[in-house]
Structures are given as C-alpha cells and as structure tokens.
N, C-alpha and C positions, 0 to 999 in steps of 0.2 A: 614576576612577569605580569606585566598588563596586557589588554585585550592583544597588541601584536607584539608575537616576542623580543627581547632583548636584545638575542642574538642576532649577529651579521651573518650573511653566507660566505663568510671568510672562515669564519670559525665552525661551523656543520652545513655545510652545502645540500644535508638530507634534510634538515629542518629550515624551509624556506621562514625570514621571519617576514611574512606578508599578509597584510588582510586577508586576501582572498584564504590563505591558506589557515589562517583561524579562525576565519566564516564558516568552513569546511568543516575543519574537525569540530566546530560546534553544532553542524548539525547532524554529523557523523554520533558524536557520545550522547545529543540529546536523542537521536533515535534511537541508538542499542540504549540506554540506562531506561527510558521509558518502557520500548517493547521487553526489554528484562521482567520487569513487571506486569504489563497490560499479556505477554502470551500466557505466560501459566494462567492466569486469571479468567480469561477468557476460553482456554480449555475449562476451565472448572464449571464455570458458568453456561458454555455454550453448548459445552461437549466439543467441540471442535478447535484446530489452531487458526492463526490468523491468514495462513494459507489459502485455508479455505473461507475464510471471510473474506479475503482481498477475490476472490470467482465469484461470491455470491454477491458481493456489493460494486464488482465491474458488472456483473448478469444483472442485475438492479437499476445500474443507471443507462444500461443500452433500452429498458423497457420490454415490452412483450417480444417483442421478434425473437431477444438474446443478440449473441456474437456465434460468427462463425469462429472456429480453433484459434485459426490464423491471426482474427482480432482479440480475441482473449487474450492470444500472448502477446501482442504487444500491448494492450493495455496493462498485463498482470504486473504488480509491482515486488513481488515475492517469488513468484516461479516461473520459469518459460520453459528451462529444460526440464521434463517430468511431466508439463503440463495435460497430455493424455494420461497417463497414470493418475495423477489425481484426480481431474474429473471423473474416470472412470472408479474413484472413492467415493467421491461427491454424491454420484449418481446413485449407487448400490447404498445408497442411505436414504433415498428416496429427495433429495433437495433438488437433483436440476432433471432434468432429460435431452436427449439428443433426437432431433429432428431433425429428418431429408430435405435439402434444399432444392425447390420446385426448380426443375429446366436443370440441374447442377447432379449426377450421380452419384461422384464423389461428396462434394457437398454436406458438411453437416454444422447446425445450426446445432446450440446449447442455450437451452432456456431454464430459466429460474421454476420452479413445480409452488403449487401453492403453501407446501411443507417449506419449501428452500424460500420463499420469502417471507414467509412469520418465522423460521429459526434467523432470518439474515436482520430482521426487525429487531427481536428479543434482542440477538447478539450486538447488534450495532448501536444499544441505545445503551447498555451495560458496557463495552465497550468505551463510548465516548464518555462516559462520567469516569472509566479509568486514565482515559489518557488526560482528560481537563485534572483529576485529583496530580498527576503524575508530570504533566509537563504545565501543564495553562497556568498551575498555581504557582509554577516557580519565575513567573514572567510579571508585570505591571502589565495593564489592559496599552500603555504606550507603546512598551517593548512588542507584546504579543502580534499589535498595528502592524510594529515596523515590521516583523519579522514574514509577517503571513504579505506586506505589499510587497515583500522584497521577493520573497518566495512563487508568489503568483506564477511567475512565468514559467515556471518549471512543470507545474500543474494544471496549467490552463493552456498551455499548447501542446494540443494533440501531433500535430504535425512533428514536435519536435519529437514526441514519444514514436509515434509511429517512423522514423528515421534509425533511433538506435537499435 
C-alpha cells in the first residue's frame, strides 16, 4: 500500500482509503511509537511522567501569574479528568503551588515554584533531545517543514483548544 490505501470503501467501509485518514493515523503511530520511548525515559531522568511535564510546561508558558484549574485543563494535553489529583502530586513534591485569586474566593491560581521550573528546565531539555533522537531523525529537514506547517494550526489556535 502506498501513502493512501488501495482499498475502495466498497470493500471495508471501516478502512476509509482517504488522505485525510492516513494523515491521521500517521500522526496517531508517530505519537504513541515516539512517546513509547520518550515516557519511560523521561520518568528515569526526571523522576516524573510526561503528565506531569505537560502542567509544568503549560505553568511555564502562562509565566508568573500561572493558570487558573479551569485554564490548565483546557490547555492540558494529557489529562483533564484527574487533573485536581495530580496537581495536588505535583504540589506535595514541592514544583507548583496554589494561590487565592484576589476579589475570586473560590478562585485558585497554580503557579510554577522555583523547584517546579528548574525540574521543568532539566526535564524539557532531556526531553527534547529524546523526541528529535526518536521522531525528527526519522523525517528530512523537508518533510519535518511540511509536517510542522501543516500542523500549526492545531497548536497555535488557542481558541480552537479552548472550544473542545
């Protein structure tokens, strides 16, 4: 079979044979065959799973203030249901803290601790030499272009995250 499969939807109507849906599962198997690799790895190294790197590296790019709950989970890309449970792991390890939001009772802000972004530093820089060994090298600097301009909009529209 080449890039779209052979078959008709005449013959397996479960196996659409359409671009869109081999564009899919390719990035479907290059994430799990990658993160197969890059999570144990990154437990060994960090001490922690990518779980908790995907809190400490959305708490990292909101900057000092943090995310309130509500915005963690929609930004998290690994966990939403559980997401109080683990922060409150996160936390009892000394990496984020929770902070009252001024005029708001309920209110609580999760911020990055100064512990939580030198482990998020260490981990993300260990990290990102797993995932270039693990996925970047199996692409041309071409393919990698197309892939990551194709992909943009997935990850650069918050709006569309914030929606699902």
């Amino acid at each position: 079979m080449g890039i779209v499969g052979d078959m008709t939807n005449e013959e397996d109507a479960s196996r659409p044979a359409t671009l869109w849906n081999d564009a899919w599962r390719g990035v479907l198997f290059a994430t799990s065959r990658t993160l197969q690799v890059a999570e144990p790895e990154l437990i060994a190294t960090a001490g922690f799973p990518l779980t908790w790197l995907d809190v400490l590296a959305q708490l990292y790019d909101a900057g000092e203030a943090g995310l309130r709950m509500q915005e963690l989970e929609q930004r998290s890309l690994f966990t939403r249901s559980g997401l109080t449970r683990l922060v409150d792991r996160i936390e009892a390890a000394g990496l984020v803290r929770r902070e009252a939001v001024p005029g708001d009772r309920r209110g609580v802000q999760v911020v990055l601790t100064e512990e939580g972004r030198r482990r998020h530093d260490a981990a993300f820089v260990g990290h990102s030499k797993v995932i270039e060994r693990v996925f970047g090298r199996r692409l041309t600097e071409a393919q990698l272009r197309a892939v990551a301009e194709a992909l943009a909009p997935f990850w650069h529209d918050d709006e569309d995250r914030a929606e699902s």
